[in-house]
PDB file of N, CA, C and O in Angstrom:
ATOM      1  N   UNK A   1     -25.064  -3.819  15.675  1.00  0.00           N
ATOM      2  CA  UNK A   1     -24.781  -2.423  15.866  1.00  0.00           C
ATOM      3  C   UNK A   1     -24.059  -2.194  17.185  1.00  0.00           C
ATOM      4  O   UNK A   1     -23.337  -1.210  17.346  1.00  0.00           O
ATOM      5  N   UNK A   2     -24.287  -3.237  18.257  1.00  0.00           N
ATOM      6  CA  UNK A   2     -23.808  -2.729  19.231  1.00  0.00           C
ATOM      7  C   UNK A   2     -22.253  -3.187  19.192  1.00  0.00           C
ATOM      8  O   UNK A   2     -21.591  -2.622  20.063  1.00  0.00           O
ATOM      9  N   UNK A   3     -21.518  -4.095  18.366  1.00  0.00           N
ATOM     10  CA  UNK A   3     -20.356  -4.724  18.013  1.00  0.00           C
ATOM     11  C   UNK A   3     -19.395  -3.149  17.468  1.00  0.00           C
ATOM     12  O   UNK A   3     -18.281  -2.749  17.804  1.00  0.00           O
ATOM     13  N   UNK A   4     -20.064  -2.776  16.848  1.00  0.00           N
ATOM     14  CA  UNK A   4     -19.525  -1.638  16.035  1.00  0.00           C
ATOM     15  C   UNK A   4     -19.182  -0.383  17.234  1.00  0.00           C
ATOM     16  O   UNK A   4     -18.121   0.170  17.524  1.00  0.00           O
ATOM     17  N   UNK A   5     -20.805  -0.191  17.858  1.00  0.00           N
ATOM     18  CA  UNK A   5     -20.299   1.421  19.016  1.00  0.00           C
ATOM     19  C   UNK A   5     -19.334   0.376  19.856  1.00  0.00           C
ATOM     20  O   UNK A   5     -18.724   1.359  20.277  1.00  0.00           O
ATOM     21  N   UNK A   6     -18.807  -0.467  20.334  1.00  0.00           N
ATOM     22  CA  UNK A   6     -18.088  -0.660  20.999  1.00  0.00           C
ATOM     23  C   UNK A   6     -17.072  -0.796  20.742  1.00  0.00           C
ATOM     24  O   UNK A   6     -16.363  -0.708  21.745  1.00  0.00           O
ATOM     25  N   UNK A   7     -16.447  -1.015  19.715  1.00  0.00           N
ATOM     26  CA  UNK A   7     -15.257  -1.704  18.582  1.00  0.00           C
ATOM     27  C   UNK A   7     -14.695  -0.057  18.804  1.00  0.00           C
ATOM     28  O   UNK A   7     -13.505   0.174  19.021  1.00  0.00           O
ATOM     29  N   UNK A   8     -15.891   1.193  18.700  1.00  0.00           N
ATOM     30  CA  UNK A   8     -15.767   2.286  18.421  1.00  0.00           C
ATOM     31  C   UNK A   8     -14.957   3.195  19.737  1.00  0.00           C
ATOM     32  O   UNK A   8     -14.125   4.096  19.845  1.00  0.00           O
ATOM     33  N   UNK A   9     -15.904   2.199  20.734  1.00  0.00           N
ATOM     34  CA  UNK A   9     -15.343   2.822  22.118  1.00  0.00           C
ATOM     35  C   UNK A   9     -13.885   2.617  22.136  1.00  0.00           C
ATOM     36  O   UNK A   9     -13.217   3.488  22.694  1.00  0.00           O
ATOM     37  N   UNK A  10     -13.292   1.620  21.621  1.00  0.00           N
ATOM     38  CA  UNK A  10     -11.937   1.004  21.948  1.00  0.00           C
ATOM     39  C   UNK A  10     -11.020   1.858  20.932  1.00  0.00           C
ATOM     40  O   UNK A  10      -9.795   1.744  20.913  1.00  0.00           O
ATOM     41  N   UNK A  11     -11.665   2.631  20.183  1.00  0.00           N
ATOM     42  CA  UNK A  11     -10.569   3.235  19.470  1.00  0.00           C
ATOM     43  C   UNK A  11     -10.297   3.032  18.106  1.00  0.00           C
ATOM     44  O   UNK A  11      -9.390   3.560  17.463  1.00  0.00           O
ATOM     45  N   UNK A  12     -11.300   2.084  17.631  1.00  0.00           N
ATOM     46  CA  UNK A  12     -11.275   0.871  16.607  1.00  0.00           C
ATOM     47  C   UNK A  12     -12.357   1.514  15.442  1.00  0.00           C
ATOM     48  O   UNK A  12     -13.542   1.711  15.712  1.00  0.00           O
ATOM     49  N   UNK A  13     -11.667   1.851  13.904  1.00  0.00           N
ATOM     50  CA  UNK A  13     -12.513   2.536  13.196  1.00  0.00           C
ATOM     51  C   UNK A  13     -12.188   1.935  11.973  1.00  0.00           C
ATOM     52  O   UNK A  13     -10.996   1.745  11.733  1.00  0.00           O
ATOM     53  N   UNK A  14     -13.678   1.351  10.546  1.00  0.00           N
ATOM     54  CA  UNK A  14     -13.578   0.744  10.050  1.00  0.00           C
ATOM     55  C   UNK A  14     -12.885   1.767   8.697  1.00  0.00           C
ATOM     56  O   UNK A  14     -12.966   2.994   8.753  1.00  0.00           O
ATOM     57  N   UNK A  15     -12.322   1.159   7.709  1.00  0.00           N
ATOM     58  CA  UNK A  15     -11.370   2.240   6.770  1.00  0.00           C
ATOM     59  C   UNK A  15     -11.854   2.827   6.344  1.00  0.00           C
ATOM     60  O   UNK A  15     -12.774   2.032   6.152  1.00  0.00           O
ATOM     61  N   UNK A  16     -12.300   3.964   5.758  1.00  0.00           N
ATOM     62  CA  UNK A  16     -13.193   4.702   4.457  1.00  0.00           C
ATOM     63  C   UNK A  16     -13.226   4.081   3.274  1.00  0.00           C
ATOM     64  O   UNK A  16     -12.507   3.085   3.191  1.00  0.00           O
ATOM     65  N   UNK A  17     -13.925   4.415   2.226  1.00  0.00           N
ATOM     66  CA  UNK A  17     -13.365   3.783   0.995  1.00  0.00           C
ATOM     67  C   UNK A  17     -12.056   3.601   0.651  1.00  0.00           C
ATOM     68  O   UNK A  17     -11.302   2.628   0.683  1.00  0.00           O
ATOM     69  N   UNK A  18     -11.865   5.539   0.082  1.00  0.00           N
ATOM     70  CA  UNK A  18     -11.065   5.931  -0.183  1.00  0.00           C
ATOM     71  C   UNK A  18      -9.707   4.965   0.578  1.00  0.00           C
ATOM     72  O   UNK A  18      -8.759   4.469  -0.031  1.00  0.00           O
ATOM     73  N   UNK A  19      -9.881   4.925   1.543  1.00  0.00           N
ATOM     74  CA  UNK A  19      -8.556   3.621   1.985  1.00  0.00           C
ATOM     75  C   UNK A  19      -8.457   2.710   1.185  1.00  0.00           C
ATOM     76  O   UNK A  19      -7.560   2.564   0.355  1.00  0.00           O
ATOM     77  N   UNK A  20      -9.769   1.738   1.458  1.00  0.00           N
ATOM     78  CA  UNK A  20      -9.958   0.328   1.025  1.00  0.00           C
ATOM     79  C   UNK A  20      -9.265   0.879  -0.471  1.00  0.00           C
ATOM     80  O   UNK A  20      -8.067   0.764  -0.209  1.00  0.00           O
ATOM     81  N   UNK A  21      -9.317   1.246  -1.449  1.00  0.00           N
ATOM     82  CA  UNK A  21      -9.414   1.733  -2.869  1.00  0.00           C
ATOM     83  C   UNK A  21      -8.012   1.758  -3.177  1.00  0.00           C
ATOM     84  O   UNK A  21      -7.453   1.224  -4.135  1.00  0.00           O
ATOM     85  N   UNK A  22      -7.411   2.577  -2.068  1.00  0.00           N
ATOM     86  CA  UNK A  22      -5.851   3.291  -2.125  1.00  0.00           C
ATOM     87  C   UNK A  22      -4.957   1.861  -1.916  1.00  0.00           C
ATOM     88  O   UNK A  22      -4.215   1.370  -2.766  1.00  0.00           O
ATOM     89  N   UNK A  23      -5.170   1.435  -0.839  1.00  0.00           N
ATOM     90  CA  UNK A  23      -4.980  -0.290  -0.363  1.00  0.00           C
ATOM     91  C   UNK A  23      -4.687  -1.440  -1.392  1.00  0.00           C
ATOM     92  O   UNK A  23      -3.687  -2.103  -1.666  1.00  0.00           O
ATOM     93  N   UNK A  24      -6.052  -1.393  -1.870  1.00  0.00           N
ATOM     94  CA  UNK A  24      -5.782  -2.242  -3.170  1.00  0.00           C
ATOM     95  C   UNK A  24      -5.277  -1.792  -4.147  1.00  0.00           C
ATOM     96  O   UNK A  24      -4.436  -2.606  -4.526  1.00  0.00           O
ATOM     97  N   UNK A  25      -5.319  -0.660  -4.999  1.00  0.00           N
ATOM     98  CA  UNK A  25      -4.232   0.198  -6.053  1.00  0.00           C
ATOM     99  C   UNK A  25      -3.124  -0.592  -5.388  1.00  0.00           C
ATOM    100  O   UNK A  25      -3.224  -1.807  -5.559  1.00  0.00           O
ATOM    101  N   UNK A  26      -2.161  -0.209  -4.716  1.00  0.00           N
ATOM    102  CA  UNK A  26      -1.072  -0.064  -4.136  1.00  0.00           C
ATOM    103  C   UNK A  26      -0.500  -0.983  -3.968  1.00  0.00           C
ATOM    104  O   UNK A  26       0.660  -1.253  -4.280  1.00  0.00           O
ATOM    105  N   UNK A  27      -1.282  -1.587  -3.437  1.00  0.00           N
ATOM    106  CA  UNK A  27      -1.086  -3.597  -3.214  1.00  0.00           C
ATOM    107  C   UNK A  27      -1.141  -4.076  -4.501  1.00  0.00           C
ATOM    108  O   UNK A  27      -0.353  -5.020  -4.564  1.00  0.00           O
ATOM    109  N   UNK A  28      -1.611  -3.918  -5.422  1.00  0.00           N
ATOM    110  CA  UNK A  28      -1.563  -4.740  -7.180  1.00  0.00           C
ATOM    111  C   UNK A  28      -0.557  -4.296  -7.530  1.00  0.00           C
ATOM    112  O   UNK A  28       0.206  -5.113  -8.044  1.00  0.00           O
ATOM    113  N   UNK A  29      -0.098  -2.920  -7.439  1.00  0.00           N
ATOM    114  CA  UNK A  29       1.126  -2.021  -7.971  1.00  0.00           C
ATOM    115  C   UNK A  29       2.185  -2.825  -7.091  1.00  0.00           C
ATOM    116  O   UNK A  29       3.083  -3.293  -7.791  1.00  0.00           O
ATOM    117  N   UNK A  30       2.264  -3.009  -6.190  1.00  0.00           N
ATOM    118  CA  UNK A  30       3.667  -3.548  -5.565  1.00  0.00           C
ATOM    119  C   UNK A  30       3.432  -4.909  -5.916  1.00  0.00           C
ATOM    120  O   UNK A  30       4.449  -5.560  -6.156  1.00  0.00           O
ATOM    121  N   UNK A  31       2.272  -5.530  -6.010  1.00  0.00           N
ATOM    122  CA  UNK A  31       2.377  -6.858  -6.367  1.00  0.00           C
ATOM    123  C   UNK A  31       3.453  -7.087  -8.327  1.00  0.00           C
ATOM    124  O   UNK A  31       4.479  -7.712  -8.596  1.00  0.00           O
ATOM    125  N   UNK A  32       2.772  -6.467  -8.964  1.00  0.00           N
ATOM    126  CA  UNK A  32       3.244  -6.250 -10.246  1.00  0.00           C
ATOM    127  C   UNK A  32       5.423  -6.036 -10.149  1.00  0.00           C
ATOM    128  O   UNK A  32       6.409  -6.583 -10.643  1.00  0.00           O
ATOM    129  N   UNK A  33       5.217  -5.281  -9.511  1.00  0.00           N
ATOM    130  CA  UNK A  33       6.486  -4.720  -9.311  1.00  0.00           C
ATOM    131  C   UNK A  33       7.653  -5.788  -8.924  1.00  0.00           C
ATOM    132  O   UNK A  33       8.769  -5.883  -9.435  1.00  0.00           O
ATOM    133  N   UNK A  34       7.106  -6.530  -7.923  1.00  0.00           N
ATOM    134  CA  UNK A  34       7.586  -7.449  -7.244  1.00  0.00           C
ATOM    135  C   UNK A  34       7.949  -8.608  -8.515  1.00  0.00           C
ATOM    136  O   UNK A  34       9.030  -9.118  -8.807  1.00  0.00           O
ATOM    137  N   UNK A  35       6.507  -8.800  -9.161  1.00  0.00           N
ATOM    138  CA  UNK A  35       7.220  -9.866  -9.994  1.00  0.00           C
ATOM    139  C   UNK A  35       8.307  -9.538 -11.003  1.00  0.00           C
ATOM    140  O   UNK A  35       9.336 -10.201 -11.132  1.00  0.00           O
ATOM    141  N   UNK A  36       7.973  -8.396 -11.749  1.00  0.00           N
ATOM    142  CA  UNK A  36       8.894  -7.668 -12.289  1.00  0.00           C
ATOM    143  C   UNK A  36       9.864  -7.971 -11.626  1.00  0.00           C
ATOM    144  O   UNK A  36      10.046  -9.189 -11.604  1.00  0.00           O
ATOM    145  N   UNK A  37      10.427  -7.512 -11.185  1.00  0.00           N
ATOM    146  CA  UNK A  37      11.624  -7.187 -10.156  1.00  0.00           C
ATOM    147  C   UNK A  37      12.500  -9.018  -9.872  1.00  0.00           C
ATOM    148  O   UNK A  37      13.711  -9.242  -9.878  1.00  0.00           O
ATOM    149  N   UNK A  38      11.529  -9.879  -9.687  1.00  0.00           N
ATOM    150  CA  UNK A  38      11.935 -11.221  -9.577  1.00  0.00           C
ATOM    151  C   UNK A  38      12.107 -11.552 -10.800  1.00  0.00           C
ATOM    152  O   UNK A  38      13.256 -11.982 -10.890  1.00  0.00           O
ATOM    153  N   UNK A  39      11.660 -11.580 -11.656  1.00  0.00           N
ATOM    154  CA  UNK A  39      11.900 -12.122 -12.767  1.00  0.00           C
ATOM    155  C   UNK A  39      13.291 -11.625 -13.336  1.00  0.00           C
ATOM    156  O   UNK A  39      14.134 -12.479 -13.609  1.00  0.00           O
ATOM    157  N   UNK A  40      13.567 -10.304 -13.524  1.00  0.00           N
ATOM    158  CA  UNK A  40      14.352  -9.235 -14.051  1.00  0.00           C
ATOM    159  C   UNK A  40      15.862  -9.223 -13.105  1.00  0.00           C
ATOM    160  O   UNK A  40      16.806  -8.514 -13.452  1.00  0.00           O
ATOM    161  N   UNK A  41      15.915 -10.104 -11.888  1.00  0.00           N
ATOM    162  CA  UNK A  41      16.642 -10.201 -11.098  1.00  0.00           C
ATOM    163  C   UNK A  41      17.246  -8.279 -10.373  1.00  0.00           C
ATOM    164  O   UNK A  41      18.301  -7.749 -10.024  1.00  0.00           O
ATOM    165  N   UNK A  42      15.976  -7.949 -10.481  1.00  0.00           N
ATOM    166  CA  UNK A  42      16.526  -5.861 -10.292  1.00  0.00           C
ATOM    167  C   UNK A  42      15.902  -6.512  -8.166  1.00  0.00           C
ATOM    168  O   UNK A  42      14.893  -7.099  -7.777  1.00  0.00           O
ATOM    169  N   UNK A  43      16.994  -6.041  -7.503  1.00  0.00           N
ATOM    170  CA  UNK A  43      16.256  -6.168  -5.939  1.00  0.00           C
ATOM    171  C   UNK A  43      15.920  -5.079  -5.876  1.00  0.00           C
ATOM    172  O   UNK A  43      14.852  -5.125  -5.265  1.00  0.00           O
ATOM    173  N   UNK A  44      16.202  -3.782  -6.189  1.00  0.00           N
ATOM    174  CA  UNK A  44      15.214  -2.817  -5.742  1.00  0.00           C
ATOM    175  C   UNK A  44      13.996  -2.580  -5.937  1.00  0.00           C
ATOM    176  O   UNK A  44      13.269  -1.905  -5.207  1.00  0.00           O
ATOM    177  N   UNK A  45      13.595  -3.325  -7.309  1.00  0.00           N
ATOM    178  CA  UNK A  45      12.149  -3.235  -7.515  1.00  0.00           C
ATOM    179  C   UNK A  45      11.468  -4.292  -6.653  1.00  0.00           C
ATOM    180  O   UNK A  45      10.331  -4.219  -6.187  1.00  0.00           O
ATOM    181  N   UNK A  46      12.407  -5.355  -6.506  1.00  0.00           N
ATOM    182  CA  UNK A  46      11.706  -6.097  -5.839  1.00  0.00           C
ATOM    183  C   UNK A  46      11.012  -5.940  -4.052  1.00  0.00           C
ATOM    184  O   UNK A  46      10.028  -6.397  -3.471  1.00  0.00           O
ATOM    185  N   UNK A  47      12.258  -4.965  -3.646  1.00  0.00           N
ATOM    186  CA  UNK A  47      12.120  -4.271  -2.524  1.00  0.00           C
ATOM    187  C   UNK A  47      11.229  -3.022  -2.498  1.00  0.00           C
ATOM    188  O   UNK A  47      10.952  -2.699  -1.343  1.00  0.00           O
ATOM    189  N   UNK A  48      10.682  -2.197  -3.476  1.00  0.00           N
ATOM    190  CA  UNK A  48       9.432  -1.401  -3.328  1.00  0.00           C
ATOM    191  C   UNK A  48       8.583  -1.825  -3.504  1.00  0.00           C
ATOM    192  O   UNK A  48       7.551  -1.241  -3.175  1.00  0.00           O
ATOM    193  N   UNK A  49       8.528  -3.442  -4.302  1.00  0.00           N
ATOM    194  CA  UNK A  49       7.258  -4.071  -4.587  1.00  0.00           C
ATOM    195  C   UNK A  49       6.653  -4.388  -2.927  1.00  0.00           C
ATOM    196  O   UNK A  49       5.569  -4.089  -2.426  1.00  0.00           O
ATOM    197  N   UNK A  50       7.262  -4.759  -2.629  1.00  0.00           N
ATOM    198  CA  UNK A  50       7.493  -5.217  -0.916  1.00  0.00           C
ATOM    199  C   UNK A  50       7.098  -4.612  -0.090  1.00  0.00           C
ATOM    200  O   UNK A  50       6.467  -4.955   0.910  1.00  0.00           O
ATOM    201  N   UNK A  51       7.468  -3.546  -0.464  1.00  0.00           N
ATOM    202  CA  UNK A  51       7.120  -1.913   0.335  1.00  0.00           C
ATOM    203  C   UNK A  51       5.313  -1.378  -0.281  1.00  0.00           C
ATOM    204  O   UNK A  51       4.417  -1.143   0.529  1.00  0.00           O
ATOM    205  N   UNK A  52       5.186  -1.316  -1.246  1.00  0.00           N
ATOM    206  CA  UNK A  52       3.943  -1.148  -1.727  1.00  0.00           C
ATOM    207  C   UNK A  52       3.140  -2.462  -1.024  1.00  0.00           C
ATOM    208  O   UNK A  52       1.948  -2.225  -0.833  1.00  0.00           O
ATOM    209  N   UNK A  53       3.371  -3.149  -0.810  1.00  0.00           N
ATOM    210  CA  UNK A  53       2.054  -4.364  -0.459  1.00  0.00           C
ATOM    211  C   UNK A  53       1.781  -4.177   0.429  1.00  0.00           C
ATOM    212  O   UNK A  53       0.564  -4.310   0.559  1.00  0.00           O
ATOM    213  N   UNK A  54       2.684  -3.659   1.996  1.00  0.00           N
ATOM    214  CA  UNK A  54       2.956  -3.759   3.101  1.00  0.00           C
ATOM    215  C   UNK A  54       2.840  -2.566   4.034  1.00  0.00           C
ATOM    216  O   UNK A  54       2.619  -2.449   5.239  1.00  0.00           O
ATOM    217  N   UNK A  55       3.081  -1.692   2.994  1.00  0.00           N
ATOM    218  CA  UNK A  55       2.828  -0.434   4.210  1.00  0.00           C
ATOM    219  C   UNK A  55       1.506   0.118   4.665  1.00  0.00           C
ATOM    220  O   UNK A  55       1.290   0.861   5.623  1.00  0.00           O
ATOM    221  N   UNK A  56       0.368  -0.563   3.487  1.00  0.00           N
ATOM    222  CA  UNK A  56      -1.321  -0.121   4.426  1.00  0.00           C
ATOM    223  C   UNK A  56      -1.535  -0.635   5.548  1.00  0.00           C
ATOM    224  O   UNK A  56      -2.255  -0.104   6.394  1.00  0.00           O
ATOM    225  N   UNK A  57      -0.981  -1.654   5.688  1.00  0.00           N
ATOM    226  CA  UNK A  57      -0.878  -2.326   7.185  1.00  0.00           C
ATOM    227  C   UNK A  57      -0.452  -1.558   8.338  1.00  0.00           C
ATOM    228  O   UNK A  57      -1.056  -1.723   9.397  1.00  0.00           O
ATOM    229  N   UNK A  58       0.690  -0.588   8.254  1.00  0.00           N
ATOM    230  CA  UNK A  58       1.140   0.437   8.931  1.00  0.00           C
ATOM    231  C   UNK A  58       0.855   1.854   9.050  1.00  0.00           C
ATOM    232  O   UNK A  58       1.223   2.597   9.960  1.00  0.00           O
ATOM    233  N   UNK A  59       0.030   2.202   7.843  1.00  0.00           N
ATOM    234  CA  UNK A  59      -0.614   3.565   8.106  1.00  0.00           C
ATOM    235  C   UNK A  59      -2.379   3.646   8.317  1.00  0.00           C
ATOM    236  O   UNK A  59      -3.119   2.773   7.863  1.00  0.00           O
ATOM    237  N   UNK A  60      -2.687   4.388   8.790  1.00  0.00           N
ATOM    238  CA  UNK A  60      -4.051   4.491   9.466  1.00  0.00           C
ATOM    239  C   UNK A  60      -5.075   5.980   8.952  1.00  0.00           C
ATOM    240  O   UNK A  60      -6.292   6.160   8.954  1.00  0.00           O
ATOM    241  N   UNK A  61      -3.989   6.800   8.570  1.00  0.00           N
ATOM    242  CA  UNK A  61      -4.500   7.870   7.497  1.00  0.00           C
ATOM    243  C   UNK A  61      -4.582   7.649   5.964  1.00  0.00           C
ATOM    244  O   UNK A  61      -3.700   7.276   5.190  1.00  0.00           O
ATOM    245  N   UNK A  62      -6.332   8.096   5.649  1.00  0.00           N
ATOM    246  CA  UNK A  62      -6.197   7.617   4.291  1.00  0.00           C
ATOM    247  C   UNK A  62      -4.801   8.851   3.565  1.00  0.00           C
ATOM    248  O   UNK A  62      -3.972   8.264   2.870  1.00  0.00           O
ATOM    249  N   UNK A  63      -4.647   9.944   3.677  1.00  0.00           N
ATOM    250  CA  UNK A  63      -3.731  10.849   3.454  1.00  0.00           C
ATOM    251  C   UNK A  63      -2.196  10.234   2.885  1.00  0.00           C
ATOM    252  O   UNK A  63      -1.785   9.809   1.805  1.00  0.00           O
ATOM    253  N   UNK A  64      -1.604  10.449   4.272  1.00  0.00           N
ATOM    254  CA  UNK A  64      -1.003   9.000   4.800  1.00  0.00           C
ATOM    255  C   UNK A  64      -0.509   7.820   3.163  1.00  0.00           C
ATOM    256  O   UNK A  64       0.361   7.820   2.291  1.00  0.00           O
ATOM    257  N   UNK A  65      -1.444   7.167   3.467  1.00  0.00           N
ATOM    258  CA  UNK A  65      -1.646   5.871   2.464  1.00  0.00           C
ATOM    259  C   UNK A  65      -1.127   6.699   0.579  1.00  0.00           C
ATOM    260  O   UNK A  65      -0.150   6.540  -0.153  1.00  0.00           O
ATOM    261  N   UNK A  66      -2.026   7.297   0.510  1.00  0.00           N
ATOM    262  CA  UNK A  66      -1.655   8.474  -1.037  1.00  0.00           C
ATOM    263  C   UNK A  66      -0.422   9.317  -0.872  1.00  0.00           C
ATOM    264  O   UNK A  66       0.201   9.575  -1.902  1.00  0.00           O
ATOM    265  N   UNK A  67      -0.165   9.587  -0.209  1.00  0.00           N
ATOM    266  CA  UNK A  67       1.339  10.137   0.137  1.00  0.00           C
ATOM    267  C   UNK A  67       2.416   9.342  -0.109  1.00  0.00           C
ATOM    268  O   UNK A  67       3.225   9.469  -1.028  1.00  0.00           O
ATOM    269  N   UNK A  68       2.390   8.304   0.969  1.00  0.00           N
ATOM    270  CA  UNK A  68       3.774   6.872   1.020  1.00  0.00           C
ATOM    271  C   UNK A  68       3.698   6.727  -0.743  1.00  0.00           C
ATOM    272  O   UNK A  68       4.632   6.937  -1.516  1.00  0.00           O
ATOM    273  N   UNK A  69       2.141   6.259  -1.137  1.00  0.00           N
ATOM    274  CA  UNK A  69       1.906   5.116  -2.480  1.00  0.00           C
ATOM    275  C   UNK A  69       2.636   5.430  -3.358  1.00  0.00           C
ATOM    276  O   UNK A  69       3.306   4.651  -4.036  1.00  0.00           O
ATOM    277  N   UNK A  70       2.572   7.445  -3.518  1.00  0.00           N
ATOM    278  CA  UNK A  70       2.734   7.840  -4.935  1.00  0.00           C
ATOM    279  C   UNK A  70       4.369   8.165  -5.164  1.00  0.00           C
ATOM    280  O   UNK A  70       5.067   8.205  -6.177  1.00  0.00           O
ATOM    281  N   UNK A  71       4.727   8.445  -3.299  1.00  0.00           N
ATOM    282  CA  UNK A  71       6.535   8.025  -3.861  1.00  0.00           C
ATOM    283  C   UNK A  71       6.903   7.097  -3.989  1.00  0.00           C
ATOM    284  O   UNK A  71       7.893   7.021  -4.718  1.00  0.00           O
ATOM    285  N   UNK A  72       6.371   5.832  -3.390  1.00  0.00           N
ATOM    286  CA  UNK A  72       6.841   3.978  -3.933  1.00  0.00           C
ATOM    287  C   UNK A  72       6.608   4.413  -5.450  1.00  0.00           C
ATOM    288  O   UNK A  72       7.528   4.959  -6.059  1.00  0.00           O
ATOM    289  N   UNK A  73       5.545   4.203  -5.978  1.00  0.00           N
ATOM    290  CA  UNK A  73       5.170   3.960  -7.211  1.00  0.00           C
ATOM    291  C   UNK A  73       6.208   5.164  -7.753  1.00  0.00           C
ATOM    292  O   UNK A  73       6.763   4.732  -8.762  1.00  0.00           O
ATOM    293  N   UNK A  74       6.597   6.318  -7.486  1.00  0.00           N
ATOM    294  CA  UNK A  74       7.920   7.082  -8.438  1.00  0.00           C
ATOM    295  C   UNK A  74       8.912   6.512  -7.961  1.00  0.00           C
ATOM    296  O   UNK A  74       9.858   7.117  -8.466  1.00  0.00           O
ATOM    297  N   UNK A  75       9.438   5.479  -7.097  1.00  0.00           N
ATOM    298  CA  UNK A  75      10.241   4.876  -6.961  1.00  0.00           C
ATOM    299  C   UNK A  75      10.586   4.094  -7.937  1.00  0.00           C
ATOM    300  O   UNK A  75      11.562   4.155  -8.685  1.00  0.00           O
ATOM    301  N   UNK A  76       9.478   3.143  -7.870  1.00  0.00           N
ATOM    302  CA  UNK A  76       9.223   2.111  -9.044  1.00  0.00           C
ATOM    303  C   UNK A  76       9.446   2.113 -10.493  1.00  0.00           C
ATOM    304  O   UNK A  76      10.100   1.374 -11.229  1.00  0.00           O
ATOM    305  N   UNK A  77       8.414   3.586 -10.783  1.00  0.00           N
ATOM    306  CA  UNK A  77       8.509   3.633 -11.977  1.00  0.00           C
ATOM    307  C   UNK A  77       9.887   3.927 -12.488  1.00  0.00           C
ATOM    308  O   UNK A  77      10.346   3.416 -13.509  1.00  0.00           O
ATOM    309  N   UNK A  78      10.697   5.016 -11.507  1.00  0.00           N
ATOM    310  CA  UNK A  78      11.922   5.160 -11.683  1.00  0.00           C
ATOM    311  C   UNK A  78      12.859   4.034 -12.193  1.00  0.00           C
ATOM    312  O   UNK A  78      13.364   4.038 -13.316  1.00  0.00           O
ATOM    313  N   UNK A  79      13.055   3.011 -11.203  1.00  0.00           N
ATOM    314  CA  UNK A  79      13.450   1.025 -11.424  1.00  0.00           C
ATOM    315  C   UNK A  79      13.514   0.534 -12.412  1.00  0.00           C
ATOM    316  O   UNK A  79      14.412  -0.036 -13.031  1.00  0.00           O
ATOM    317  N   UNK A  80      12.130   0.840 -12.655  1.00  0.00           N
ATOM    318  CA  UNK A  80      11.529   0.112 -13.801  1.00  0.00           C
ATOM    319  C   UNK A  80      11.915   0.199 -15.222  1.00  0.00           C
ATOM    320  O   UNK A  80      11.692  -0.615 -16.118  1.00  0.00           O
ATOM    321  N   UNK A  81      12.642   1.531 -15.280  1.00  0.00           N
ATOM    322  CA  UNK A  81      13.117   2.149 -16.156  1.00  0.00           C
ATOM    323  C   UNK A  81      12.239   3.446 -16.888  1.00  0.00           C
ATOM    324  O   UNK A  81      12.196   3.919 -18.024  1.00  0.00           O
ATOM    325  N   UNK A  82      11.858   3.613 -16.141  1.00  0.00           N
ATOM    326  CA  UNK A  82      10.721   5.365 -16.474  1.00  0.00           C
ATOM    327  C   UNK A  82      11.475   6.204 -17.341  1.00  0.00           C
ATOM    328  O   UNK A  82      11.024   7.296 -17.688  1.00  0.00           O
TER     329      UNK A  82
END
């Protein structure tokens, strides 16, 4: 416990679910995409697949995270041929 209030002092906060949840959605979805996209020789899908795996790493709001996801993924689906 005391690992945690201090981790806490530094600024350092563990994700909510709702992250962890959004994270992985997002990350399978760009994973999928990606292969798609390689296989299909399309680089843009392959480049939002890329983008979906990679950007929870860079955002820190679960908000944030559902915001970026759901225009990759209308990106995608767009690509994909939607």
């Amino acid at each position: 416990m005391e690992t945690l209030s201090a981790l806490q002092s530094l600024g350092l906060e563990l994700p909510s679910p709702a992250y962890i949840v959004g994270a992985i959605l997002f990350g399978t979805i760009g994973m999928a995409a990606y292969w798609h996209g390689k296989r299909s020789q399309q680089r843009n899908l392959r480049w939002l697949g890329w983008g979906l795996m990679l950007y929870p790493y860079a955002v820190s709001q679960t908000w944030v995270l559902y915001a970026v996801g759901v225009a990759l993924c209308a990106g995608v689906w767009w690509e994909w041929g939607g």
